[in-house]
SESESE-233929 format. One record per residue (C-alpha): residue number from 1; x negated, y negated, z. Coordinates in steps of 0.001 Angstrom, whole numbers, plus 500000, padded with zeros to 6 digits. Layout:
<atoms>
<NUM,<X,Y,Z>>
...
</atoms>
This chain:
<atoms>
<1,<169832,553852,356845>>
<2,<169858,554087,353245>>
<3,<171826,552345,350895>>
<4,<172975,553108,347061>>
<5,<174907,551463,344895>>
<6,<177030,554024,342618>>
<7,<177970,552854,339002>>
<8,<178986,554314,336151>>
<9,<181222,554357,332892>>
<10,<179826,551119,331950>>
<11,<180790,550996,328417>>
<12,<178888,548694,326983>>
<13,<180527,547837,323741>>
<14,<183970,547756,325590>>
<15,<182890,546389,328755>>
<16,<184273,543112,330227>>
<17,<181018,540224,330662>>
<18,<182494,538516,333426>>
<19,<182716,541935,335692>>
<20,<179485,543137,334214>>
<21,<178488,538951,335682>>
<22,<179764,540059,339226>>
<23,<178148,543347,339788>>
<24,<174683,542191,339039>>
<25,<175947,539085,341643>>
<26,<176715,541844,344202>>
<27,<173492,544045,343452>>
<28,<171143,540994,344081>>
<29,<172638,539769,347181>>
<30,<173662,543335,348564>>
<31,<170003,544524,347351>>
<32,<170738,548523,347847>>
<33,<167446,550959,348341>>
<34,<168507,552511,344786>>
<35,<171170,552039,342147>>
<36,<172507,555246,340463>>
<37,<174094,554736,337010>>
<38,<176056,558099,336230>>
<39,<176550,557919,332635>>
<40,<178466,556210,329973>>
<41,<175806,552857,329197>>
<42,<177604,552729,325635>>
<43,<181228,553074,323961>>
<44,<179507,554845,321347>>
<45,<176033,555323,321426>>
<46,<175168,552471,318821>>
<47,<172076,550284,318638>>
<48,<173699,547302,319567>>
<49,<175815,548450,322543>>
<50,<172578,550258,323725>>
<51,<170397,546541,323427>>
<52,<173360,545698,325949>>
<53,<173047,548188,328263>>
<54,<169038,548131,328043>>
<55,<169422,544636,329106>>
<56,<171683,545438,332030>>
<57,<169465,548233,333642>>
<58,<166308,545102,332753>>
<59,<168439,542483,334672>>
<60,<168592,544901,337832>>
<61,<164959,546239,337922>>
<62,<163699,543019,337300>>
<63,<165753,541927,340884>>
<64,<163321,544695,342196>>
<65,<165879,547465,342816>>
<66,<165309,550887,341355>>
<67,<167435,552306,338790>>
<68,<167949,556340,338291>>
<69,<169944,556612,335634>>
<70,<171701,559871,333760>>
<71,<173057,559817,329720>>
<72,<176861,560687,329529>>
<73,<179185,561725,326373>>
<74,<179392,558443,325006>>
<75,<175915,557971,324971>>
<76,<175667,560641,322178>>
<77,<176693,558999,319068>>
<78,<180049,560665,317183>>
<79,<180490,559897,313910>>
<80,<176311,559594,313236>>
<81,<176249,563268,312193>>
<82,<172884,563789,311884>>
<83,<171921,561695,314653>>
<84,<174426,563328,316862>>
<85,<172844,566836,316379>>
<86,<169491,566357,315264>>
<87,<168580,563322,317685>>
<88,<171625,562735,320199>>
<89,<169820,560928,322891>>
<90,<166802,559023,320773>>
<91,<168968,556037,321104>>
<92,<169036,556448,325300>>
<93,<165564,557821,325716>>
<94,<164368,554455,323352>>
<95,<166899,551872,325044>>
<96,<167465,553338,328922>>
<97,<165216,556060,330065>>
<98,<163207,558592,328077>>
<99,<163336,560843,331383>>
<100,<166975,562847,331091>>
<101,<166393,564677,334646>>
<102,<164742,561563,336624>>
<103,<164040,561796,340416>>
<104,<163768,559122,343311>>
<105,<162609,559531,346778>>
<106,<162566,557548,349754>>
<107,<161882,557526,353924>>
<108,<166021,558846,353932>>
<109,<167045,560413,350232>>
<110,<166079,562503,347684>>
<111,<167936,562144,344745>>
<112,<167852,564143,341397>>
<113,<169383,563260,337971>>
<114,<170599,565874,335676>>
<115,<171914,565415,331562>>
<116,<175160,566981,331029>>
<117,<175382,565454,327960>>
<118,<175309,567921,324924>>
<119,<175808,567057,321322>>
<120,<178203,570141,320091>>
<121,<180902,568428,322592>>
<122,<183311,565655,322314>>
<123,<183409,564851,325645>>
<124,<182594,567514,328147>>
<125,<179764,568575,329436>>
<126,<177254,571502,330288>>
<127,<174156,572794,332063>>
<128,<171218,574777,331552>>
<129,<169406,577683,333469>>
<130,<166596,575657,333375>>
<131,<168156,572609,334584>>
<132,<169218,574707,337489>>
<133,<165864,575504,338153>>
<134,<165301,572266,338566>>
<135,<167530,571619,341048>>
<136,<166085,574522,343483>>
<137,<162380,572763,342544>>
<138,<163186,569374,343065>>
<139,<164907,570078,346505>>
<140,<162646,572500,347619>>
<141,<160665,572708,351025>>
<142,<162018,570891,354198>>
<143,<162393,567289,354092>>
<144,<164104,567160,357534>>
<145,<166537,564365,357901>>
<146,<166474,563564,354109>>
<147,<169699,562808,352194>>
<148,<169513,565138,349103>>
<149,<171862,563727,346185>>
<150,<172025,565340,343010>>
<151,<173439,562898,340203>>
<152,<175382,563932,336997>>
<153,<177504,562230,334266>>
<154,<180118,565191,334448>>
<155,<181337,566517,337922>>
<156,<180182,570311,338043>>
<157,<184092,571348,339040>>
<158,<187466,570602,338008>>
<159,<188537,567627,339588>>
<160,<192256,567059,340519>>
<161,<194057,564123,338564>>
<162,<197131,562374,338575>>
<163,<199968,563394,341068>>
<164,<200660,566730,339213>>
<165,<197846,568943,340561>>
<166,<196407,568459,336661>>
<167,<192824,569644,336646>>
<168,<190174,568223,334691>>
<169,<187990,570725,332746>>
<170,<184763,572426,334049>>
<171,<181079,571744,332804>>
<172,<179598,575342,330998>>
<173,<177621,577177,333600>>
<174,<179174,575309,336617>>
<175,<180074,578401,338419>>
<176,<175647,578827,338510>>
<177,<175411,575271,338813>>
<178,<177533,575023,342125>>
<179,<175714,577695,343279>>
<180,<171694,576680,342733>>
<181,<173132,573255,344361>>
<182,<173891,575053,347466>>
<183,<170844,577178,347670>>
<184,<168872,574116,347391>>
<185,<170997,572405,350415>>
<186,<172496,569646,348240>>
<187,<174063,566996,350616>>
<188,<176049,564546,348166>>
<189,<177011,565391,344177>>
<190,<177482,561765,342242>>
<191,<178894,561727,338907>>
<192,<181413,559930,336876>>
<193,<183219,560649,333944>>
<194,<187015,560339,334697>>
<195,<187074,556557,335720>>
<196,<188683,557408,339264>>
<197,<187083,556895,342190>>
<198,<186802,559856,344775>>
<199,<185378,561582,347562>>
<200,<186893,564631,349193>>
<201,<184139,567700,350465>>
<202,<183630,570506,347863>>
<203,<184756,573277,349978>>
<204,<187887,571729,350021>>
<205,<188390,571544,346251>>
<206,<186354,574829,345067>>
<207,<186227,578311,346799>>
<208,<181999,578785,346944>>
<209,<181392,575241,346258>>
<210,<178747,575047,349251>>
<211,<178497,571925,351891>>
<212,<178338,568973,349407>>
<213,<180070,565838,349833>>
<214,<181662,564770,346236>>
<215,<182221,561204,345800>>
<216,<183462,560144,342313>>
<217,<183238,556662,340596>>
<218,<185399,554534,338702>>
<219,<184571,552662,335528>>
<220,<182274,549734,336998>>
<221,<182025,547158,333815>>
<222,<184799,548415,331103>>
<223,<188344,547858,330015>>
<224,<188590,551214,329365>>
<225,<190469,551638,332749>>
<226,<192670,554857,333676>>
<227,<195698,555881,335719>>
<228,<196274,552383,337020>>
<229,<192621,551754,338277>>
<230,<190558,549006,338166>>
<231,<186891,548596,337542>>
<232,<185370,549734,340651>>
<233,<181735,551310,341849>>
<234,<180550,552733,345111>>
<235,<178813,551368,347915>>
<236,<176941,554180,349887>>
<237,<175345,554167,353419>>
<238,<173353,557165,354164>>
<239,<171890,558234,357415>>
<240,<170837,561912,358876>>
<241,<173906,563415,358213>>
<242,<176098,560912,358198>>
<243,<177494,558878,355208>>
<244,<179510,555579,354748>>
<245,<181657,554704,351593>>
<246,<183296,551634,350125>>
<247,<184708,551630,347151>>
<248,<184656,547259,345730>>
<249,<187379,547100,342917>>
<250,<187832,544204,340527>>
<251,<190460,541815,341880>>
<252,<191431,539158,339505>>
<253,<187948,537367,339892>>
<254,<185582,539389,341918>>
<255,<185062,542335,343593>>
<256,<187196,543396,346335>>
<257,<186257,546138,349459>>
<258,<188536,548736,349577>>
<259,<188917,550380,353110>>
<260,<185541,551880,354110>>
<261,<185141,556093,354955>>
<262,<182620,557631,357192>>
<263,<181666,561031,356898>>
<264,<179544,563564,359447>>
<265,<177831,567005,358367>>
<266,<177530,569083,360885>>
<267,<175307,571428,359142>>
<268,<177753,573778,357213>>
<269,<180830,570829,356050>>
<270,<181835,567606,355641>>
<271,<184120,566211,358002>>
<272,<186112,562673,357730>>
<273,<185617,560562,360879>>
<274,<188304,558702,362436>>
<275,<189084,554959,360731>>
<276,<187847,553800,364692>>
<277,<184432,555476,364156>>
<278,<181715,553077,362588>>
<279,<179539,553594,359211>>
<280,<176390,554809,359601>>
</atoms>
């Protein structure tokens, strides 16, 4: 079994010390195969916040855990004009990873990274033909019994919010992007983005969406906090089709486990076991 721990929204610049205190707690005792960061390190994008984060992502590695690690919106500075379009990532390449499309493999996963960050955008996000080449590379071959995740800041479909049936908006290209994920047999799609944490299978949210399993996170470390949420990341157990997930929210003083959710694949979709069946 495999284990990841999913952050991301981490704000730093607007993120709350003690909670950013507790998570590195958690990470060190919990000591997950991998820790994904989906986007958001900074409020916006400036040295200081990004000395922060750099320290942060420092802090974990230097516990031994691996880090793969994807810029979001926020990372791109706004009101630096000319750094926004003529260097928008320098800052996150220099302070957090100079890779923008990282990959990690173990024994159980294979997990890809993927900027959806683009400068000429406030806040949404987009991908390239190439970058969805890269997802058909990166995946390609066999790897029997491997977990294949492929992690971005901005979901690659609208995502329902609120109680209203209110859709978020759509990364460019997402209609190509959904579909070179499902030619190259992508298992799980992490991202971030809307500080709400979810997981529902993407066949049951977009027509043509293909087999993956979409699991959403919350803000993990900032008081930027949405529709009644707290701060909250993702605990994932992964194993050969099967997948476990807890969601810990921020309770006063700590971290709290939410009610945990097993999933099985049984080769074409996603299916939610009973609450008797155990995690993987």
């Amino acid at each position: 079994m495999a284990t990841i721990a999913h952050l991301s929204d981490v704000h730093f610049g607007r993120h709350d010390p003690e909670v950013v205190a507790a998570v590195e707690a958690f990470l060190a005792d919990k000591r997950p195969n991998l820790v994904v960061i989906s986007g958001d390190f900074t409020q916006r994008a400036r040295v200081n916040q990004y000395k922060e984060a750099c320290s942060f992502v420092d802090r974990i590695e230097d516990m031994g855990l691996p880090v793969l690690a994807v810029p979001g919106n926020h990372d791109v500075p706004l009101y630096d004009v000319v750094q926004r379009f003529v260097r928008p990532l320098h800052r996150y390449k220099r302070f957090i990873d100079d890779d923008l499309c990282p990959y990690w493999e173990n024994d159980e996963l294979q997990v890809l990274g993927l900027n959806t960050a683009r400068s000429f955008t406030i806040k949404d996000g987009s991908i390239s033909l190439e970058q969805m080449q890269l997802i058909r590379e990166a995946f390609r071959g066999d790897a029997e019994g491997k977990t294949r995740i492929l992690v971005t800041h901005h979901p690659l479909f609208a995502m329902p919010i609120g109680d209203e049936g209110e859709l978020t908006k759509v990364v460019k290209r997402h209609t190509d992007a959904l579909l070179a994920s499902a030619e190259a047999g992508v298992h799980i799609l992490l991202a971030g983005h809307f500080h709400r944490a979810y997981t529902k299978s993407a066949r049951e949210i977009v027509e043509n969406a293909g087999p993956a399993l979409v699991i959403q996170a919350g803000t993990a470390t900032s008081t930027r906090l949405r529709g009644g949420e707290q701060q909250s990341f993702n605990w994932i157990e992964a194993h050969r089709g099967s997948v476990g997930i807890e969601v810990h929210a921020w309770e006063e003083d700590r971290f709290e486990p939410g009610k945990p959710a097993s999933f099985g694949y049984d080769g074409e979709n996603w299916h939610l076991k009973p609450a008797s069946a155990v995690s993987p």
